[in-house]
PLY file of the C-alpha trace (Angstrom):
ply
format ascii 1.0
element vertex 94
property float x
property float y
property float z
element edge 93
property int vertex1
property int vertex2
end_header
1.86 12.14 19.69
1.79 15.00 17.00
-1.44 16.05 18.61
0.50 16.78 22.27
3.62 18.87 19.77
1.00 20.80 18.00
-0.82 21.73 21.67
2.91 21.99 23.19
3.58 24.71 20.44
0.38 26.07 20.51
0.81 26.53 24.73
4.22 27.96 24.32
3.61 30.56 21.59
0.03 32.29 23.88
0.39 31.46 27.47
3.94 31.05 27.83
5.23 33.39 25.84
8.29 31.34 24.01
7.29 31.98 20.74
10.77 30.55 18.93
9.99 27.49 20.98
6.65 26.84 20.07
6.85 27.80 16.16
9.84 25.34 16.10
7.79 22.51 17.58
4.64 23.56 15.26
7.45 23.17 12.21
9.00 20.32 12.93
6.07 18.27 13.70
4.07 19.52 10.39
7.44 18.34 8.73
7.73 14.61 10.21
3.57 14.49 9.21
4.42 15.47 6.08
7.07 13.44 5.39
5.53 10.25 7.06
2.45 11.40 4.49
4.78 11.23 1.51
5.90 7.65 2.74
2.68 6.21 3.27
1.87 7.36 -0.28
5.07 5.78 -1.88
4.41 2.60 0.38
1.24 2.25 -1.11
2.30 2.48 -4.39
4.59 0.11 -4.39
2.74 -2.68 -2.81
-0.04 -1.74 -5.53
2.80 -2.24 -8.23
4.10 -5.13 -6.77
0.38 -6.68 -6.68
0.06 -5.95 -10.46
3.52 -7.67 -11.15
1.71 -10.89 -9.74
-0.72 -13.40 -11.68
-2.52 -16.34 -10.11
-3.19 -18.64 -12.50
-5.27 -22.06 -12.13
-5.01 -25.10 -14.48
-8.59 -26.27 -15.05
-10.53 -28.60 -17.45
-12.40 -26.40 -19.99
-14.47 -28.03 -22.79
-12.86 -30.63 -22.04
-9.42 -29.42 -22.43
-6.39 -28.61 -19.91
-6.17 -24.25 -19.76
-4.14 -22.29 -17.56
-5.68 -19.44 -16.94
-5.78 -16.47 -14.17
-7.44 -17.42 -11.05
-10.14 -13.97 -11.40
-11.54 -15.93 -14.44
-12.63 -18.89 -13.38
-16.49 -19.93 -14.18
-18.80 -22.28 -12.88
-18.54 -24.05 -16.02
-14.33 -24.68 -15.10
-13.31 -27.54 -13.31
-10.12 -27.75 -11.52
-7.45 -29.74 -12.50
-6.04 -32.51 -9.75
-2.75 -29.78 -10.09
-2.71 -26.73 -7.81
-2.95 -23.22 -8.28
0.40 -21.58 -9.33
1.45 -17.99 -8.87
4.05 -16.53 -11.60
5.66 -13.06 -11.85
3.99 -11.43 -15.11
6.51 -10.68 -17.63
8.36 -7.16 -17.00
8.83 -4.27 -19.64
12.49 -3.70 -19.76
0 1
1 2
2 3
3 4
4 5
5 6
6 7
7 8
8 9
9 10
10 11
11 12
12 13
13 14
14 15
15 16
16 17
17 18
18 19
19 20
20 21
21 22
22 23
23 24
24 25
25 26
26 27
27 28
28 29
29 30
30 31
31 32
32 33
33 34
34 35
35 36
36 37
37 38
38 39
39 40
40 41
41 42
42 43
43 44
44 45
45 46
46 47
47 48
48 49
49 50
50 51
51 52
52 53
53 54
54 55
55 56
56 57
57 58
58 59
59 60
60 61
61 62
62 63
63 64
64 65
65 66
66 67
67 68
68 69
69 70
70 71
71 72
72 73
73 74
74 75
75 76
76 77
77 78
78 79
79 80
80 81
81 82
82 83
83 84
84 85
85 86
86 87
87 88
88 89
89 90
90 91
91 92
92 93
């Protein structure tokens, strides 16, 4: 859709010869990408931040003892307990 504003400007600036018209479309769609840029950025940094906050943690039988430990850890040499997986918030810095 920006594509067809930007070749709408474009179109009215040369052939046309409304060149208020066309610079305003050229401005105001390089504003809304911008701005829809900025929010995709911000978007993506929260759901990275909000990924980070979370831990999954499993409860397995190590050396022969119960551990809870995050889920990315686990070995070959773990085995799981008969409890499920849990998934906790990690603790925030306030």
């Amino acid at each position: 859709m920006q594509i067809v504003l930007l070749v709408a400007g474009i179109v009215s600036i040369y052939p046309i010869k409304q060149t208020s018209t066309g610079v305003l479309l050229i401005a105001l769609t390089s504003l809304n990408a911008g701005m829809g840029l900025s929010q995709e950025g911000k978007a993506a940094k929260a759901i990275a931040a909000l990924q980070q906050m979370m831990l999954v943690k499993a409860k397995v039988l190590h050396d022969g003892q119960l551990a809870e430990i995050p889920a990315d850890q686990l070995v070959s040499s773990c085995s799981p307990s008969t409890r499920t997986a849990s998934t906790r918030r990690a603790p925030t810095a306030s």
